[in-house]
Each structure stands twice: as C-alpha cells, then as structure tokens.
C-alpha positions as CSV (number, residue, x, y, z in Angstrom):
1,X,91.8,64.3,112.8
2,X,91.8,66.3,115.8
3,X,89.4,69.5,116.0
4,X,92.5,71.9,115.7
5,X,94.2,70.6,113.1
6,X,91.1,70.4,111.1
7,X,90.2,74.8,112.2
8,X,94.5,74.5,110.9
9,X,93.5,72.8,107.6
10,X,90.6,75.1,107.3
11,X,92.2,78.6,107.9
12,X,95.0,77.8,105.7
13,X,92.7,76.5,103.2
14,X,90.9,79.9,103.0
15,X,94.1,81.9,103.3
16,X,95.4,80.5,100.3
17,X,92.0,81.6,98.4
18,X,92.6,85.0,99.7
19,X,96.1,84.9,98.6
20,X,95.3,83.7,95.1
21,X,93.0,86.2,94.6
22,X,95.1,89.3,95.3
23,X,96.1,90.9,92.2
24,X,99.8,91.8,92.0
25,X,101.0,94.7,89.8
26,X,104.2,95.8,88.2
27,X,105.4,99.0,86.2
28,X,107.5,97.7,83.3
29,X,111.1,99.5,83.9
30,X,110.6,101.7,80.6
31,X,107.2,103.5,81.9
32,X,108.8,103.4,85.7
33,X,109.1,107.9,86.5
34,X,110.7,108.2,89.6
35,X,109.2,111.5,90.2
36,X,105.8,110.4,90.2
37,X,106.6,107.6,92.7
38,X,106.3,109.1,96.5
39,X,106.0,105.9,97.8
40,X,106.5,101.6,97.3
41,X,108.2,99.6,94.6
42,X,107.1,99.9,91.3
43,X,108.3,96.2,90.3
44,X,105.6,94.5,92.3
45,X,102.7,95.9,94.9
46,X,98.8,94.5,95.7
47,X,97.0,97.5,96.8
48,X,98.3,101.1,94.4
49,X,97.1,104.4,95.4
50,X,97.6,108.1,93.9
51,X,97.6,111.8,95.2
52,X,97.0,115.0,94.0
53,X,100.7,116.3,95.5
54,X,99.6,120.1,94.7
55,X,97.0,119.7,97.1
56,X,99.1,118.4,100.0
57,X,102.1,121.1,99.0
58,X,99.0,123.8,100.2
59,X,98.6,122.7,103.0
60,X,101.8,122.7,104.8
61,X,103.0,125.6,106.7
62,X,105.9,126.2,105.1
63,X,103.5,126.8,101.8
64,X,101.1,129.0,103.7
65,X,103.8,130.9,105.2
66,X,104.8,132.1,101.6
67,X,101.5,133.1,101.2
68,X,101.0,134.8,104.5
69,X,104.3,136.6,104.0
70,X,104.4,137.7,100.6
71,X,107.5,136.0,99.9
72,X,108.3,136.6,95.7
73,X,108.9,133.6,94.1
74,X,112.8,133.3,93.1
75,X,114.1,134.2,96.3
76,X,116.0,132.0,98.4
77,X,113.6,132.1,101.1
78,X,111.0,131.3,98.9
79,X,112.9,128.1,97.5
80,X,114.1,127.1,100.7
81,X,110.6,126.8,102.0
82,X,108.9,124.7,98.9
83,X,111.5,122.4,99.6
84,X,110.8,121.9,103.0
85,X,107.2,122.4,101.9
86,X,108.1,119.2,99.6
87,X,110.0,117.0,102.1
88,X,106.9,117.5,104.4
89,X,105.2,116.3,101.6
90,X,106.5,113.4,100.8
91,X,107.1,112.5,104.3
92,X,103.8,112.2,105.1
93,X,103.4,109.9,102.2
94,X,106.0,107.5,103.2
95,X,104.3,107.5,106.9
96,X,100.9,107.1,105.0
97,X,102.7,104.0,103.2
98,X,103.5,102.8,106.2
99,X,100.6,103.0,108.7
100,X,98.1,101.6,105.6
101,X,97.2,98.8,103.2
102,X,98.8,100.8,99.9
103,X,102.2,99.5,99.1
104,X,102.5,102.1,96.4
105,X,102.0,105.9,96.4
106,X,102.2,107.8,93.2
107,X,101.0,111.0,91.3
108,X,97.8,111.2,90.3
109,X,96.6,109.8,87.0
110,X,100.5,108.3,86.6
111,X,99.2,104.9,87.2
112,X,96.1,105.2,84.7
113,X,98.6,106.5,82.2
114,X,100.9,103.3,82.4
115,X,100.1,100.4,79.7
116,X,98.3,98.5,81.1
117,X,96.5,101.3,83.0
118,X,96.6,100.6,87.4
119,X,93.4,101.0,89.0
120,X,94.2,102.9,92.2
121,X,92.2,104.7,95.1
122,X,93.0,108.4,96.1
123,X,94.7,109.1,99.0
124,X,94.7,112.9,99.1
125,X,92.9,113.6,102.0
126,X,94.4,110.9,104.1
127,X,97.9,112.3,103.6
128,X,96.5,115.7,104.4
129,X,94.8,114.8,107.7
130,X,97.5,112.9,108.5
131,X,100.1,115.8,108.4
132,X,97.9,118.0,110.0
133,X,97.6,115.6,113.2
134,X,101.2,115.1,112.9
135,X,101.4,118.9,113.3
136,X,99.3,119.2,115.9
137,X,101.1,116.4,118.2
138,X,104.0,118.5,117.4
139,X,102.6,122.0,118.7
140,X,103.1,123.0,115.2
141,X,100.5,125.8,113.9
C-alpha cells in the first residue's frame, strides 16, 4: 500500500471517529416555539447556542434612539423603530449562524426548558460585537 493511500486510510479513519462522536439534537415538533428560534433547524443540529435577545435589542440604534429622544411608548414612531430595532436583531443572529460553528440560535434558557434539556453556549456578546462592527463598516453611529 502506497504511503498516500495509507495517510487516505488514516484521515478517513479518524474523521469517521470525529463524526461518530458528534452529538446530534432535535426538538420534538410539540416543544418546537418558533419565537424562541432566531436561527437553524430545530429537527436536527450538532452545535446549539442561546441569547439573551433583550440584551442585543439595547444595543441597536434604533433602541437607543428611543431612548435619546424620549419617544412614548405606543406611538407609531416608537413601534416602527422596535421593529427595526428587532429585524437588526435577528439579522445579526442569522449572520452569527452563518459565519460560526452553531447551527442553532434560540432564546435563552428555551433549550434547557425542552425535555430532554439542550446544553448550549451563549452567544450574547458575539451577536452584539458583531452588529456593532457591522455598524461601524457601515458608517453607522
């Protein structure tokens, strides 16, 4: 056996270890909220993590410009700019999705309340850092 078909053997060998041990998930359809999931398909994923969406909603500018104006809640300004404030939001969690490992994105502590419960890492402050760089390549505030 020639020495690259054996490094061929090899790799694939170990591959396939690496494969078997990944641990796949799934939300059974009846726990599945829609609401809670920013990011990834419930019915199977490897590598689950959660965010505290409050958190990221505070820190868009849309958010902080209802603060810095006053603007009551109720109004139509106000609502128009929580759901922008939102669909930054949960941009940036898609593009998070995207650019890492986690094939999943969901609201905290949703996957912990799910039978079984879904270990999953926090992903807060990655989703913030990332919208404010994406702000700042866009000469936004």
């Amino acid at each position: 056996m020639s020495k690259s078909v054996r490094i061929a053997v090899v790799a694939g060998f170990v591959l396939g270890i690496c494969i078997s041990y990944a641990v796949a998930y799934s939300i059974e359809d009846k726990q599945v909220d829609p609401q809670k999931i920013y990011w990834g398909l419930p019915s199977s994923f490897e590598k689950p993590a959660e965010v505290r969406y409050q958190e990221i909603i505070v820190e868009t500018p849309e958010y902080k410009e209802l603060k810095d104006q006053k603007i009551e809640r109720g109004t139509g300004r106000y609502w128009i700019l929580i759901s922008q404030a939102s669909d930054r939001a949960v941009r940036t969690i898609a593009q998070v999705g995207q650019e890492s490992e986690y094939d999943l994105i969901a609201a905290e502590g949703y996957l912990g309340g799910v039978e079984p419960a879904i270990p999953a890492d926090d992903v807060t402050e990655l989703v913030i850092k990332t919208m404010q760089e994406n702000l700042k390549k866009a000469g936004n505030r």
